[in-house]
TORPA-4810 file (N, C-alpha, C, O; in nm, 3 decimals):
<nodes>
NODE_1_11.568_10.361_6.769_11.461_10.268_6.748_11.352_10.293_6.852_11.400_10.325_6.961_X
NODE_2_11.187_10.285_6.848_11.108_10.338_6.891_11.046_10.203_6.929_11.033_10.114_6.844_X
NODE_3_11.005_10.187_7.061_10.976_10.057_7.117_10.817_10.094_7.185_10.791_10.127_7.301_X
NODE_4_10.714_10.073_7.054_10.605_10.161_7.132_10.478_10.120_7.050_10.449_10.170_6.942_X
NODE_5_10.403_10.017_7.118_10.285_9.936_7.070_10.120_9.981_7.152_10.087_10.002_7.268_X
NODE_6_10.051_9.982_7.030_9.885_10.044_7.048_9.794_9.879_7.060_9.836_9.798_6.976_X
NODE_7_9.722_9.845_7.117_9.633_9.703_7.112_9.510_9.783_7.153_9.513_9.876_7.234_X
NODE_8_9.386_9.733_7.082_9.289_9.726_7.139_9.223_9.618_7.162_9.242_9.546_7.064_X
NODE_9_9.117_9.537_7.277_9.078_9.470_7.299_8.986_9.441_7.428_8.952_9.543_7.488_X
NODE_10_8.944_9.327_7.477_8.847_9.303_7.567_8.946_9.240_7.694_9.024_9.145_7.683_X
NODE_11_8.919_9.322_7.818_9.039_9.230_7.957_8.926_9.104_7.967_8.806_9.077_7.967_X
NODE_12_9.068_9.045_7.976_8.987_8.881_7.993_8.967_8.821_8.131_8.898_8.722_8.157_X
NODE_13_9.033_8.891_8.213_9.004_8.898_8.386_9.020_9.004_8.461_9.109_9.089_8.458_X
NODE_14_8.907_8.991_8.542_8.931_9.167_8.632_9.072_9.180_8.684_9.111_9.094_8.763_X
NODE_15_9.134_9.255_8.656_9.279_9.284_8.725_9.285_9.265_8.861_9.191_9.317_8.921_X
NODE_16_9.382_9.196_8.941_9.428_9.230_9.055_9.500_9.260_9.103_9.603_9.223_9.047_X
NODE_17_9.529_9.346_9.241_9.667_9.410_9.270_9.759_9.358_9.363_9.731_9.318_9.475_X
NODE_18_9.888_9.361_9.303_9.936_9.237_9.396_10.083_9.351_9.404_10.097_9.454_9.339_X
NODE_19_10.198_9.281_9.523_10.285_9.367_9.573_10.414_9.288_9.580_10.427_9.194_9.658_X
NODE_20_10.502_9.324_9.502_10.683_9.241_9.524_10.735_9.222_9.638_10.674_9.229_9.745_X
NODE_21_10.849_9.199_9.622_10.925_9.150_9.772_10.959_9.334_9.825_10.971_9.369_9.943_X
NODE_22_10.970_9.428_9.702_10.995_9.579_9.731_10.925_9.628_9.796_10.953_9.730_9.859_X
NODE_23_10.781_9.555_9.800_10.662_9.640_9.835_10.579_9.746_9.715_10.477_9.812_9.740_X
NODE_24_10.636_9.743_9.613_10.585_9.788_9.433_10.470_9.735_9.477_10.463_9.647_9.562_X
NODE_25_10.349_9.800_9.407_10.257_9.727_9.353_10.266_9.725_9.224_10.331_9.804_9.155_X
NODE_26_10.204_9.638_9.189_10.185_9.563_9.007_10.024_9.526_8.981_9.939_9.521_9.071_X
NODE_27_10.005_9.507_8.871_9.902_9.407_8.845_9.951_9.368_8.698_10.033_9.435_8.635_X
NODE_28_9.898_9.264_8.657_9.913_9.132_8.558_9.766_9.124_8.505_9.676_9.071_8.570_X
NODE_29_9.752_9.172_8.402_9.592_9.168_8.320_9.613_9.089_8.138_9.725_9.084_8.087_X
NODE_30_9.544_9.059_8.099_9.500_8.974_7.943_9.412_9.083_7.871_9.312_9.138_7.917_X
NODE_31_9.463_9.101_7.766_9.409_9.145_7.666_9.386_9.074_7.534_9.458_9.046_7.439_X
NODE_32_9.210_9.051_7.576_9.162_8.918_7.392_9.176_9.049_7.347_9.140_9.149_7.409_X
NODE_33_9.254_9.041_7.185_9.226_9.097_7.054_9.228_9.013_6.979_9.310_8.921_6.974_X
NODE_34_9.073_9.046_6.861_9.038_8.970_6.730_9.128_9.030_6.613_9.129_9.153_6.617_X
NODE_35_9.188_8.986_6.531_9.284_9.010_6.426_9.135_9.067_6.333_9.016_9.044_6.353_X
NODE_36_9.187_9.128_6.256_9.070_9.200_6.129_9.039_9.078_6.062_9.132_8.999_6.048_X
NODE_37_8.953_9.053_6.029_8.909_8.925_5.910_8.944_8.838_5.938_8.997_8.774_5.847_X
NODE_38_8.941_8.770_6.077_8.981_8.659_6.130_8.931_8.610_6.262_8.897_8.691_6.347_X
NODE_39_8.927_8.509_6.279_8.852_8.424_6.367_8.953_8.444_6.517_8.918_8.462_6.634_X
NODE_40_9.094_8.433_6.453_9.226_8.421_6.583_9.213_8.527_6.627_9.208_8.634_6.566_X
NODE_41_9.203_8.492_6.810_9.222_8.564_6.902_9.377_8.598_6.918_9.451_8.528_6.849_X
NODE_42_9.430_8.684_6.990_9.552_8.734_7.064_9.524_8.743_7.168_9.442_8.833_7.187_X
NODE_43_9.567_8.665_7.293_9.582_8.716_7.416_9.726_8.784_7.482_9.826_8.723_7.519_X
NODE_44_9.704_8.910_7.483_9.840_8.977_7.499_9.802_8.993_7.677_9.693_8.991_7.734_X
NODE_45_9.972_9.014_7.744_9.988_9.026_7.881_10.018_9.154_7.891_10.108_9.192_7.816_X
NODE_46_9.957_9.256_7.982_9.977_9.368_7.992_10.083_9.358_8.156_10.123_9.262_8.222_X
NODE_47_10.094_9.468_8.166_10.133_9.501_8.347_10.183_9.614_8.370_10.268_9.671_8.302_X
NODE_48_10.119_9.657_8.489_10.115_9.804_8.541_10.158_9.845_8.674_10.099_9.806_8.775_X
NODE_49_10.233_9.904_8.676_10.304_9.955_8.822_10.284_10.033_8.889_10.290_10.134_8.820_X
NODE_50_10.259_10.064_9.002_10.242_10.157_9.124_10.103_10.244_9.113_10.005_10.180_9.074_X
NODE_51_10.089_10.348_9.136_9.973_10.409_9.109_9.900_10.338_8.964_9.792_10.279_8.961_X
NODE_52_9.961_10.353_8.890_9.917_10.324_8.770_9.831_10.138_8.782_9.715_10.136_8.742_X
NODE_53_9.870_10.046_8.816_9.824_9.954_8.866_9.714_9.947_8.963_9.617_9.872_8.950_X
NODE_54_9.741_10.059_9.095_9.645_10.035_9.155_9.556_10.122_9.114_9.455_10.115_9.185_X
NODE_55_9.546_10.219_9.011_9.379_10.248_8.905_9.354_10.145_8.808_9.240_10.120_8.767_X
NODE_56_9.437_10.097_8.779_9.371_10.007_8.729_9.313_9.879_8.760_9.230_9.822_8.690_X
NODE_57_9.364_9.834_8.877_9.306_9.722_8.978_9.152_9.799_9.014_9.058_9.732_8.970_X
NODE_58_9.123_9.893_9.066_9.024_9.955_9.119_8.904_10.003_9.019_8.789_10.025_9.056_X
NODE_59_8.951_10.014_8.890_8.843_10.102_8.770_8.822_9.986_8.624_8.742_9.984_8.530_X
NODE_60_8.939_9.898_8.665_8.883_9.816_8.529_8.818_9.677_8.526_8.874_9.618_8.620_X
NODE_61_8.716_9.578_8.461_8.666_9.484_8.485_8.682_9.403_8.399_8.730_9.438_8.291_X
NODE_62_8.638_9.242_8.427_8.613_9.099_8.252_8.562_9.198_8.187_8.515_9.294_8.248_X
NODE_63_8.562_9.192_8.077_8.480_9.193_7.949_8.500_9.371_7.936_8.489_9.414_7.821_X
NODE_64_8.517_9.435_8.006_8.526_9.587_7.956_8.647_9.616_7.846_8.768_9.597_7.857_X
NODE_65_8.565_9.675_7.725_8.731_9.715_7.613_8.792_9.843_7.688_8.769_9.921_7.780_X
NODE_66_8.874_9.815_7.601_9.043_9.905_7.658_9.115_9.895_7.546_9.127_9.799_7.471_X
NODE_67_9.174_10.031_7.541_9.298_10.039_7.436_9.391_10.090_7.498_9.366_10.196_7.554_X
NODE_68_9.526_10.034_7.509_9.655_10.038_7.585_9.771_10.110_7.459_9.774_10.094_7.338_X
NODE_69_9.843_10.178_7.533_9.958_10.201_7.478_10.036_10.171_7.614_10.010_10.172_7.734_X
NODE_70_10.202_10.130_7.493_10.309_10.102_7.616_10.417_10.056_7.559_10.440_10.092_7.443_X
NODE_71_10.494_9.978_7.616_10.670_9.937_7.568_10.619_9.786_7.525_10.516_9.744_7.577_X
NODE_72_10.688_9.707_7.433_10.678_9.568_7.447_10.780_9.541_7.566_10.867_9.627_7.551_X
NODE_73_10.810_9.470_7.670_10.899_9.466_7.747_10.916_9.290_7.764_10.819_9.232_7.716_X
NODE_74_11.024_9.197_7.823_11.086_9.094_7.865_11.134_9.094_7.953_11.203_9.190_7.987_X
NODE_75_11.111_8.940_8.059_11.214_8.947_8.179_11.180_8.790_8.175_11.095_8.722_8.117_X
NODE_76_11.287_8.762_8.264_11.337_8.634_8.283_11.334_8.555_8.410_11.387_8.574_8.519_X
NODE_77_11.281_8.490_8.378_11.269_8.428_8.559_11.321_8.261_8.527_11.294_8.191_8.429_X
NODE_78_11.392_8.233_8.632_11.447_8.080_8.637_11.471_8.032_8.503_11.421_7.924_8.470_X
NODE_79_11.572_8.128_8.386_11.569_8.103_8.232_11.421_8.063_8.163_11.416_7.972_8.081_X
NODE_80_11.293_8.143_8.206_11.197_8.143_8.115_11.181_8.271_8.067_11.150_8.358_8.149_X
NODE_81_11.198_8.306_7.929_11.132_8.464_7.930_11.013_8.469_7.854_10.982_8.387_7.768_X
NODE_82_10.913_8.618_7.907_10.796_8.601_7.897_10.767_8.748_7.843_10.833_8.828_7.910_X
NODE_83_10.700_8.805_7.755_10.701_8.904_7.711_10.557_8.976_7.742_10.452_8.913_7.747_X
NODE_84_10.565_9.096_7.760_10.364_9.178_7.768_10.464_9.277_7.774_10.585_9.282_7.795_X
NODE_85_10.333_9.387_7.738_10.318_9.544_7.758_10.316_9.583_7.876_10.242_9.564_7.972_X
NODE_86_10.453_9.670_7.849_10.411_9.754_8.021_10.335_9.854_7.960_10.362_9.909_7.853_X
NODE_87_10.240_9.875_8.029_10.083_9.996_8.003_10.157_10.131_8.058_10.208_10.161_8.166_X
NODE_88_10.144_10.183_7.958_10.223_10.376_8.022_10.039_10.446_7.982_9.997_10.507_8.080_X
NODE_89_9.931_10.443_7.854_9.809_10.478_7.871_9.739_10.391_7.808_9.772_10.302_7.730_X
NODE_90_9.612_10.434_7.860_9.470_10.351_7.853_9.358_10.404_7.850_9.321_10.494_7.925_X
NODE_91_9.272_10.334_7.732_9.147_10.397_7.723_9.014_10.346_7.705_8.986_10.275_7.609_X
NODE_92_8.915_10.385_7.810_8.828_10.245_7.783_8.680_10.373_7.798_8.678_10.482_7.855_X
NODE_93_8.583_10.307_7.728_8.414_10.378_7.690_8.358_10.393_7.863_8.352_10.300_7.944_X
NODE_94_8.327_10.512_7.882_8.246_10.547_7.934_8.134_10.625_7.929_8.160_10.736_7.976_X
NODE_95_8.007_10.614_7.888_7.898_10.640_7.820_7.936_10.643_7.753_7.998_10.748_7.739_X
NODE_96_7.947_10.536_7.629_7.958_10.553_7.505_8.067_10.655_7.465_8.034_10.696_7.354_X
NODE_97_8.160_10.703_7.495_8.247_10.794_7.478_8.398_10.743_7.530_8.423_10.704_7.645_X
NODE_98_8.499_10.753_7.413_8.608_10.675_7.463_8.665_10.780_7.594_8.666_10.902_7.580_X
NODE_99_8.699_10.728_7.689_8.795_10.824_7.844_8.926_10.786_7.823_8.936_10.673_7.774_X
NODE_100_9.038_10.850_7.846_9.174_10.818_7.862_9.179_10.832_8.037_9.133_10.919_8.110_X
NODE_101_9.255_10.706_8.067_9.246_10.697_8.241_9.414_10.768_8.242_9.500_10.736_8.161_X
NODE_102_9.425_10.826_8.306_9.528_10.893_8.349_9.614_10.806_8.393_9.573_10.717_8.466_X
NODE_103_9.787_10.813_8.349_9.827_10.687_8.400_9.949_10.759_8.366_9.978_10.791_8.251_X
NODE_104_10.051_10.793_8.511_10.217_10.855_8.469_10.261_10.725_8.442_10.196_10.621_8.450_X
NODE_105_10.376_10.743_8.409_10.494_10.683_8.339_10.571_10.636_8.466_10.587_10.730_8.544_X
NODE_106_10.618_10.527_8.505_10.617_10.502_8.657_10.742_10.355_8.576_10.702_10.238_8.572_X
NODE_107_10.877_10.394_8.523_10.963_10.295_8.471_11.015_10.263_8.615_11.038_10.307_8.728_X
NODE_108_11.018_10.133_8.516_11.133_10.016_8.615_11.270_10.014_8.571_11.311_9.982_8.460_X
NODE_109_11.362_10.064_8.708_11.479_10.083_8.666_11.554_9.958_8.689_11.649_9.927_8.618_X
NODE_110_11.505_9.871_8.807_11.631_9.753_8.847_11.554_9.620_8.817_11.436_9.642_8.791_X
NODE_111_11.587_9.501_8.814_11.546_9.399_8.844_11.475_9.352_8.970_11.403_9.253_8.984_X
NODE_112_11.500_9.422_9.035_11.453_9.424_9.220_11.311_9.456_9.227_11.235_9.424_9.318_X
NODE_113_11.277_9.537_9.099_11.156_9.578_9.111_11.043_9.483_9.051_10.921_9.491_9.069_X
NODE_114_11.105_9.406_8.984_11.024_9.243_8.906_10.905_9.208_9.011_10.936_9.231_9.128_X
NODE_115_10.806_9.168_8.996_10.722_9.086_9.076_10.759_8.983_9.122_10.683_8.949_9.213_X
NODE_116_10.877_8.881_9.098_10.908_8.761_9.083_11.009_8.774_9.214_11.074_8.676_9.252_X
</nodes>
């Protein structure tokens, strides 16, 4: 089974980079997407780890589009679970021309590595 989702949309807050009890960095970003022929928004939760986070803390802004690929992923904190994309690539217009931002593959193997 292939666990592997495309969104495009507008970040709804400039990303920021923030660091676990590991010392990981992460960031936690919103992605508005408009459904085709429809008024309903989607705000999907992305999140990005280590290098990959901190380009994207540093290169992305509100309102700039982006198209993400990545895992749907879940984790659990104090029995709440909460679901977003971990971002493996990303692609957002620069002059008018879509760019793919370079972004390795940077998996989380333990729970230790959670932001939480």
């Amino acid at each position: 089974m292939q666990n592997q989702i495309n969104i495009d949309g507008i970040i709804t807050e400039t990303p920021i980079l923030k660091k676990n009890k590991s010392n990981s960095q992460y960031v936690f970003f919103t992605i508005e997407n408009k459904q085709e022929d429809s008024t309903h928004l989607n705000l999907i939760d992305c999140m990005a780890w280590k290098s990959n986070a901190e380009f994207i803390a540093m290169n992305l802004k509100k309102g700039q589009n982006i198209s993400i690929s990545g895992k749907l992923m879940t984790m659990t904190k104090d029995k709440t679970k909460s679901t977003y994309i971990k971002v493996e690539n990303a692609y957002t217009e620069v002059n008018n021309e879509s760019t793919p931002i370079y972004l390795e593959d940077t998996e989380t193997k333990n729970t230790d590595e959670m932001p939480f």
